[in-house]
N, C-alpha and C positions, 0 to 999 in steps of 0.2 A: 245475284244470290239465288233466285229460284232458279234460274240455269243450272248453277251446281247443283242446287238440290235434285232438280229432278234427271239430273244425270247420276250422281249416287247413285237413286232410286230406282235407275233403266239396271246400271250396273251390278249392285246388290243381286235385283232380280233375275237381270242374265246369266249371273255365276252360280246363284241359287240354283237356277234351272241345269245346267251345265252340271252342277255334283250330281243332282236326284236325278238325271238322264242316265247317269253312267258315263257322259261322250268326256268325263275327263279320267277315265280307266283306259289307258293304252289297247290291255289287251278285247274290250270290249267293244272298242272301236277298230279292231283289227281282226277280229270276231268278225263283223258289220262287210268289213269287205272282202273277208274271205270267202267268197261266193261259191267258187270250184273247192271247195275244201268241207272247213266245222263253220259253216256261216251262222251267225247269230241275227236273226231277222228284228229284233227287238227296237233296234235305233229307226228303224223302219216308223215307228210308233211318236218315234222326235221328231223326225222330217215332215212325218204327216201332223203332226201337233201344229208346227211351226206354222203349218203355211195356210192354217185357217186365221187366227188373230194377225197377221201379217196379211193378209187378204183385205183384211175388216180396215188395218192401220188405211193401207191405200185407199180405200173407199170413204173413209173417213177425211184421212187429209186431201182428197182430190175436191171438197167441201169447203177447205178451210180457206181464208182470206191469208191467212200468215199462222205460223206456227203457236203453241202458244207461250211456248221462252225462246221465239226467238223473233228475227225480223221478217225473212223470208225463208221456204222451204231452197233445197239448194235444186241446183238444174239436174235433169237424167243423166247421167252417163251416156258416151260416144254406143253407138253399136256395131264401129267396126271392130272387127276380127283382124291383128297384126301380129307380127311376129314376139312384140313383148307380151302380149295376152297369152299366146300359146304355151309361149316360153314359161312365163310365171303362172301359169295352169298346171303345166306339165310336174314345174320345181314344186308346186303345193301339193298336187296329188301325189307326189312318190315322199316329202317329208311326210306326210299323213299316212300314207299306206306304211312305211319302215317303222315310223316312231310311233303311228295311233294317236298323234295329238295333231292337231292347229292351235296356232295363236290363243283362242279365245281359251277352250280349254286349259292349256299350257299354263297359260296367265292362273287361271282359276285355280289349278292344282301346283302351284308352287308353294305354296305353304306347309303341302302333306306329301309332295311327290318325291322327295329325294333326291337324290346325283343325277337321276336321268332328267328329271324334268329340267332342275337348271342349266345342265350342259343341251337339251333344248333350245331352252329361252338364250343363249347365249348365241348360238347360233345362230336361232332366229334375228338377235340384234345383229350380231356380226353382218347375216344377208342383206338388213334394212339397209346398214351402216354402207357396206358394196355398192347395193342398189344406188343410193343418193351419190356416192361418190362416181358410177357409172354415169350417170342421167347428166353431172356437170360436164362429164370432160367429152 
């Protein structure tokens, strides 16, 4: 039970943060990487938010015996560089650069985003939906 609660609680506050950024405003996210263009330097101010408490997390938990809802923290990720890395690098950065959203965003502005956001997140499932049926066969 405190598992879910304090996943609510991560989640709440990630989407919280995700509206008061802006990064689930397509065009302010598309602002951001328009660089040779009307670039909006602002999300510059997320990125850099992000990666001080995200600093502190790791430093903290490189501390910890075990998490504290759970059993154990899970293992690193691989650090090889393969063709589905690339691949699904490539497919994120041009959904994100066309449409202005990712996933997390997407998710957060479904309620208020209208026709485009759902034919997004449709998408988005469709690709997962690919993906897994890819990886069996």
């Amino acid at each position: 039970m405190a598992r879910l609660v304090i996943a609510l609680l991560a989640g709440a506050l990630f989407g919280a943060g995700l509206l008061v950024s802006g990064m689930t405003n397509p065009a302010k996210v598309q602002g951001w990487l328009d660089v040779f263009g009307n670039w909006d330097p602002t999300l510059a101010f997320v990125l850099g938010g992000a990666m001080l408490p995200m600093a502190i997390a790791w430093r903290v938990a490189a501390r910890m015996a075990r998490p504290l809802a759970g059993t154990s923290f899970p293992a690193p990720a691989g650090h090889h560089i393969d063709r589905r890395l690339i691949t699904g690098s490539a497919l994120f950065g041009l959904g994100w650069g066309i449409a202005g959203l990712c996933p997390g965003p997407a998710l957060a502005s479904i309620g208020f985003g209208g026709a485009a956001i759902w034919t997004f997140v449709a998408a988005m499932v469709a690709g997962i939906g690919l993906n897994a049926l890819l990886k069996r066969s």
